[in-house]
C-alpha positions in Angstrom: 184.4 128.8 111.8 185.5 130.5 115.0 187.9 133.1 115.0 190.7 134.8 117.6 190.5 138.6 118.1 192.9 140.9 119.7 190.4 143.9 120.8 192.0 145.9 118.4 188.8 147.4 116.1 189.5 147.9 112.9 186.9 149.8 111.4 183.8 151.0 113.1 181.0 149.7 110.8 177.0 150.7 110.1 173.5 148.0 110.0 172.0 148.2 107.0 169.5 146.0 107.9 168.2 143.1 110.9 165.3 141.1 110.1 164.0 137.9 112.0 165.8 134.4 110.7 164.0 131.8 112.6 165.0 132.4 116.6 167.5 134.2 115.6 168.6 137.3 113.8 170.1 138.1 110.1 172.6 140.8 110.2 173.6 142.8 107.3 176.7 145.4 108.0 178.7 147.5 106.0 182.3 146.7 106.5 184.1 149.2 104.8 187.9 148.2 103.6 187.3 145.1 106.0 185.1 143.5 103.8 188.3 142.7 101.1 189.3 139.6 100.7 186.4 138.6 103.3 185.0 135.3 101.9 181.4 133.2 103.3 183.2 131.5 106.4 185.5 133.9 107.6 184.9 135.4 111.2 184.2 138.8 112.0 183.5 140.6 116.0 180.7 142.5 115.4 180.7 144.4 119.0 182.7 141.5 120.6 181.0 139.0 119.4 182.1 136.2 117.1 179.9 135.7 113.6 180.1 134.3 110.8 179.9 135.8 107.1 177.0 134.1 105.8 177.3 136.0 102.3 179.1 139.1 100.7 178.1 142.1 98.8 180.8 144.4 97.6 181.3 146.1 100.9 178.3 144.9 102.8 178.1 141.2 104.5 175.3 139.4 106.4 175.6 137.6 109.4 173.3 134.9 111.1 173.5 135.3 114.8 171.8 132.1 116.7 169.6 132.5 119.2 171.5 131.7 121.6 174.1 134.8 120.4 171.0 136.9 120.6 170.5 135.9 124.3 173.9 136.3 125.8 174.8 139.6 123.7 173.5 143.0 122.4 172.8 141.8 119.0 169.2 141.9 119.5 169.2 145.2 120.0 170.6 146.4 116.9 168.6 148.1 114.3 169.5 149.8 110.8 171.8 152.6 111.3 173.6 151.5 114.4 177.2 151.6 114.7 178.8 148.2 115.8 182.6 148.1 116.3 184.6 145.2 113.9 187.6 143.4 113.8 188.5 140.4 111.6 189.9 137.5 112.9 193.5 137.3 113.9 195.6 135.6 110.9 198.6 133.3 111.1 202.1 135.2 111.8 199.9 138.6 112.9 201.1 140.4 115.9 199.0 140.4 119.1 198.3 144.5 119.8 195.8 144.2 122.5 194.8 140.6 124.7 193.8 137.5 123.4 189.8 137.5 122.5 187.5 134.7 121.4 184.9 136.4 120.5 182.6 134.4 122.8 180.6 136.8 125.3 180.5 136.2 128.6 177.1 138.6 129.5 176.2 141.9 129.6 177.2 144.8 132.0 175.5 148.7 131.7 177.2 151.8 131.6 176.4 153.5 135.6 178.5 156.9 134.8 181.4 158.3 132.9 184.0 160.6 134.0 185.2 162.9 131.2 188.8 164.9 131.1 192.1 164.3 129.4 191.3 160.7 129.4 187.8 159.0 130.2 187.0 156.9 133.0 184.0 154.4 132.6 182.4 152.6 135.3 179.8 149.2 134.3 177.8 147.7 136.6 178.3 143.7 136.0 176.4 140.6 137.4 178.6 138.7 140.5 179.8 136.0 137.7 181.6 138.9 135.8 183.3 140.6 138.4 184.7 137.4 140.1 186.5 136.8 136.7 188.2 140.7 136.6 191.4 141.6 138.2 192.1 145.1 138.9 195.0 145.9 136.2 194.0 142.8 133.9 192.3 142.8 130.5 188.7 143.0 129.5 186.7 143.3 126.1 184.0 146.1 126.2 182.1 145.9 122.8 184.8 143.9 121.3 187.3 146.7 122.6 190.4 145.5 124.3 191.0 147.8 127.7 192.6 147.4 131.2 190.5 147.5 134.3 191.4 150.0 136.0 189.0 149.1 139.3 187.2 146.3 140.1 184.1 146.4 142.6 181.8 143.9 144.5 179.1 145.2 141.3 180.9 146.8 139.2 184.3 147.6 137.2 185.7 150.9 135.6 188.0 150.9 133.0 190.4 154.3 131.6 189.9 155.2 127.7 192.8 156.8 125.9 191.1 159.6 123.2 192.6 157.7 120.1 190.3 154.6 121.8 187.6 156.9 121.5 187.7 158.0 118.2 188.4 154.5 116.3 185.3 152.6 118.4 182.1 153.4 119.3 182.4 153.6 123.3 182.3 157.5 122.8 178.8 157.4 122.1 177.5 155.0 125.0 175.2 156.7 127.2 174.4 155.6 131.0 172.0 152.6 131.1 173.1 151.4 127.7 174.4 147.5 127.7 177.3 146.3 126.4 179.1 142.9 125.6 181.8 142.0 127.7 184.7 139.3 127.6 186.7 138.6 130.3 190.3 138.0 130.0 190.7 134.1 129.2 193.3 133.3 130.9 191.6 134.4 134.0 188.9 132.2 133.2 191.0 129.0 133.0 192.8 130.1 136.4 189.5 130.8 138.5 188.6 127.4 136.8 191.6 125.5 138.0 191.4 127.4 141.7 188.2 126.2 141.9 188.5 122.5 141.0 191.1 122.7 143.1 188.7 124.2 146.3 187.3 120.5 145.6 184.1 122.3 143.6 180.5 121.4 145.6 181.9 123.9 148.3 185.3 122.4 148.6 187.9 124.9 150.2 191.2 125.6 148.7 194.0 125.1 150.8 198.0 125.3 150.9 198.2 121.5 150.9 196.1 121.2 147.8 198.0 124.2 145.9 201.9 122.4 147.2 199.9 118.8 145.3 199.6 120.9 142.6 202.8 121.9 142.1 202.7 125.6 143.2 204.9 126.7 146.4 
């Protein structure tokens, strides 16, 4: 059952364990107070990403992420003892804290360098498909964590971190050349979406008369 996020992490959790589960992987994390009232069904972002809690164990829950999960995100990677950053889906009536987040990757960038002081400054390098969805000033999931961009480059985007952010996720310990998951904000997507139907797709060029047929101007 998919879930809506906020970016907000909840509780940074440990693997316990990953073994093989056909193309795929099984997940087993240990959720902390997250893992209360969590029932088989219920959505969890592990690290941004949006899984499923196959079954529960007191405190501990497996996950089954798909193969195709495994090819789009960092799950592969993950061994016993990692951290993974957690947040359960967004409930009925529950205020929004950070941006709206499916939970659905949209590829990986890698950390190129961070700049440390009073706040931190990290800067990803992203494929072409990434950046063309960022806006300098709009919103961005890094490992599940909501954040503003605060540039935006041709290869890249670099994003301020707040010392509470660091302390209540796991970005603090990324270290250059590590991947990480990233959603784009989705409202962005449905707009570059719209822009370019309306360039006509195929090559098709957006124009003013196009945008006035459409209502805008």
């Amino acid at each position: 059952m998919a879930g809506m996020f906020t970016g907000i992490i909840q509780y940074v959790g440990t693997v316990r364990r990953v073994h093989p589960a056909g193309a795929g992987r099984r997940i087993r994390i240990e959720l902390g107070p997250l893992a209360e009232g969590l029932a088989p069904g219920d959505s969890v972002a592990v690290n941004g990403a949006c899984l499923t809690a196959a079954a529960i164990d007191g405190a501990e829950a497996e996950f089954d992420a798909v193969a195709e999960t495994v090819s789009r995100t960092t799950l592969g990677r993950l061994t016993a003892g990692a951290k993974v950053n957690l947040e359960r889906a967004l409930r009925a009536g529950q205020g929004l804290d950070g941006h709206i987040v499916q939970g659905h990757v949209d590829g990986a960038a890698t950390l190129r360098r961070v700049r440390r002081g009073s706040d931190w400054r990290m800067e990803f390098a992203a494929p072409a498909e990434l950046i063309a969805q960022m806006v300098p000033k709009g919103s961005v999931a890094v490992d599940g964590v909501s954040l503003t961009l605060a540039g935006v480059e041709r290869d890249s985007f670099s994003v301020a971190i707040i010392p509470t952010t660091l302390s209540e996720t796991t970005l603090a310990g990324l270290r250059e050349g590590e991947p990480v998951n990233v959603e784009t904000d989705v409202i962005g997507k449905y707009v570059l979406s719209y822009l370019q139907r309306m360039g006509g797709g195929g090559g098709g060029r957006l124009t003013m008369e196009k945008l006035r047929n459409a209502g805008f101007g």
